[in-house]
N, C-alpha and C positions, 0 to 999 in steps of 0.2 A: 147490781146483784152479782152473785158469783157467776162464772162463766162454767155452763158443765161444758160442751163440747159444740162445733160448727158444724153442721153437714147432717145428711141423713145418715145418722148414727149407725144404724141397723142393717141397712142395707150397702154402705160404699164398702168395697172391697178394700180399700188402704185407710190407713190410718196414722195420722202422723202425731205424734205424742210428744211435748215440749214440756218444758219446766209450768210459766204462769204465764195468764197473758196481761201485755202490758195495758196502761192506763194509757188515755188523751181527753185531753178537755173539748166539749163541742161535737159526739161525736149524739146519733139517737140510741139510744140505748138503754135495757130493760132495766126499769124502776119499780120496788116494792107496790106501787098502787097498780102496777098492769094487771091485769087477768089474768090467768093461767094458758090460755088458749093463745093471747098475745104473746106470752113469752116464749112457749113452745112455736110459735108462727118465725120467731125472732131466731131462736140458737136453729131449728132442723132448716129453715129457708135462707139462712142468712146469705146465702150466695147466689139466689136463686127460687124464684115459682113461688112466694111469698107476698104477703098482702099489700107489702112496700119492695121498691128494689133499695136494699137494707146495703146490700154490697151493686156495684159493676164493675163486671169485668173481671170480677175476683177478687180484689184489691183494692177498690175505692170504696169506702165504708160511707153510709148515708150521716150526714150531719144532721143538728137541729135546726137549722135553717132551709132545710131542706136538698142542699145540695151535696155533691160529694166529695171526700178528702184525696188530697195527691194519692199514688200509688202509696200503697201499705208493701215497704221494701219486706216485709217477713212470711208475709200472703205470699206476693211476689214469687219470692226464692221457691216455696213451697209448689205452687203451680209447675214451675219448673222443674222440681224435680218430679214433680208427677207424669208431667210429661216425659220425662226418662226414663220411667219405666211403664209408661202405656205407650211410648213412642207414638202418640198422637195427637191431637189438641184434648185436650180433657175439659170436664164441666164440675167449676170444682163446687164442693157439699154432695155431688151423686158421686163420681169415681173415688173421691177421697171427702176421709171428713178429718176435724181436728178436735185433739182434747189434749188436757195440763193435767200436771203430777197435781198443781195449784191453784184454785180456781177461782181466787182472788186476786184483783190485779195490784201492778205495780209498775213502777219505772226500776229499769236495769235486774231485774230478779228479788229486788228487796224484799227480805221476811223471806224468801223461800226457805233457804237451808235449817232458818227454824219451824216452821208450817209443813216441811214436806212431810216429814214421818205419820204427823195425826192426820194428814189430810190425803196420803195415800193409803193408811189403814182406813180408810173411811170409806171413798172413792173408787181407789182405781180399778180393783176387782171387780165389783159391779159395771161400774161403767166398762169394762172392756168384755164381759158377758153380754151386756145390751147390741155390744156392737157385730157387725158382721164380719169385717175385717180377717181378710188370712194371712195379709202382709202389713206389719208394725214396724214404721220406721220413726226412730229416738231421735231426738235434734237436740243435741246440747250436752255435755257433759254431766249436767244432774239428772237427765231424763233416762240418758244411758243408763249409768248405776243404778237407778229403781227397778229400771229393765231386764238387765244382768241380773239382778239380787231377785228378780220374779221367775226367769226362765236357765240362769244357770248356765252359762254358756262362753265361751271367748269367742275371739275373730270381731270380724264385720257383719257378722250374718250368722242366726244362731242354726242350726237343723231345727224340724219341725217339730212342737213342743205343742201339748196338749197345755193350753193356755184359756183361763175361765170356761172349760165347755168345748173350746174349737180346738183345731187345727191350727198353729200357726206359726208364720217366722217372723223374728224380730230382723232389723234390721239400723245398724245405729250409725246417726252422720252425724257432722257439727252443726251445730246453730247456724242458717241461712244465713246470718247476719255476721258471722264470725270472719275475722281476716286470715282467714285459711282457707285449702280445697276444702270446696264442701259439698261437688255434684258428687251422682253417683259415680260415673264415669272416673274421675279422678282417686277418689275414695274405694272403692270394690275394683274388682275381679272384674271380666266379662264370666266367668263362670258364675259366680257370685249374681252379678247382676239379671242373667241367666234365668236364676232360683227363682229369683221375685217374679219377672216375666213371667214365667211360667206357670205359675199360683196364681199372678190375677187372671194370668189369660183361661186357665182351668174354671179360678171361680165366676167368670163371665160365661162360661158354655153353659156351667152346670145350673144359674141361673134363669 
């Protein structure tokens, strides 16, 4: 099935927005015959307090054989930068959740650059209204520019933009997996980095 997004959508304060997510063979994962209530069990707990442990750890995805896959290096990267800007252990699907411009998988981004345009007019809007998120960080150079072309902005870090309904700041890095800097720390400002802290740490009080 297409992928909408990982994590308590609505309520995690960050959000991290990539191109598609990729395909792997053997992994469990939602099939046309599940229920609706399954599948919703499947993308909002996938990390987490759901009827299987679907992920541990963050990063080990549940297989069909019941057991779990090595570390998922793009999970991974992503935890870590969560943790750079809650500078603390984080729990990922509550603190952060994820979603794609694309939400059909693939290997290496394939089909995206043709699928982005219909499937962000379709998508992305919506989906980033459902979410609660005040801090959006982009990973990848096509998630970027859908980003930029929605909130209008240059730098690393947009100022705060009324974004579907909220409050919010974009924030764009490279793809985890890209052979470049790609923390924050390397990439931003401490002013910069700053902003973001400050926005989740605001919308955890006000919560």
């Amino acid at each position: 099935m297409p992928e909408p997004w990982n994590g308590r959508l609505a309520s995690a304060p960050l959000l991290f927005l990539s191109s598609n997510p990729s395909i792997g063979e053997g992994a469990a994962y939602p099939m046309g015959s599940w229920r609706d209530d399954e599948i919703e069990d499947f993308f909002a707990n996938r990390f987490g307090r759901g009827r299987k442990a679907w992920v541990e750890g963050g990063n080990r995805a549940l297989l069909l054989d019941g057991k779990h896959a090595k570390a998922n290096a793009f999970w991974s990267g992503i935890r870590q930068r969560a943790m750079e800007l809650f500078n603390r252990p984080v729990a990922p699907g509550l603190d952060y959740a994820l979603t794609e411009l694309v939400r059909c998988k693939s290997l290496r981004e394939y089909g995206v650059p043709e699928a982005a345009q219909e499937c962000t007019s379709r998508y992305l809007i919506p989906t980033i209204e459902a979410a609660g998120a005040v801090v959006i960080v982009t990973l990848g150079k096509i998630a970027e520019a859908h980003a930029r072309r929605l909130a209008h902005f240059e730098g690393a870090v947009s100022p705060p933009r009324m974004i579907a309904g909220r409050e919010r700041v974009i924030a764009v890095l490279p793809h985890p997996n890209a052979h470049t800097k790609r923390s924050f720390a390397q990439c931003l400002s401490d002013v910069q980095i700053g902003v973001l802290r400050n926005r989740l740490a605001n919308s955890q009080i006000a919560s």
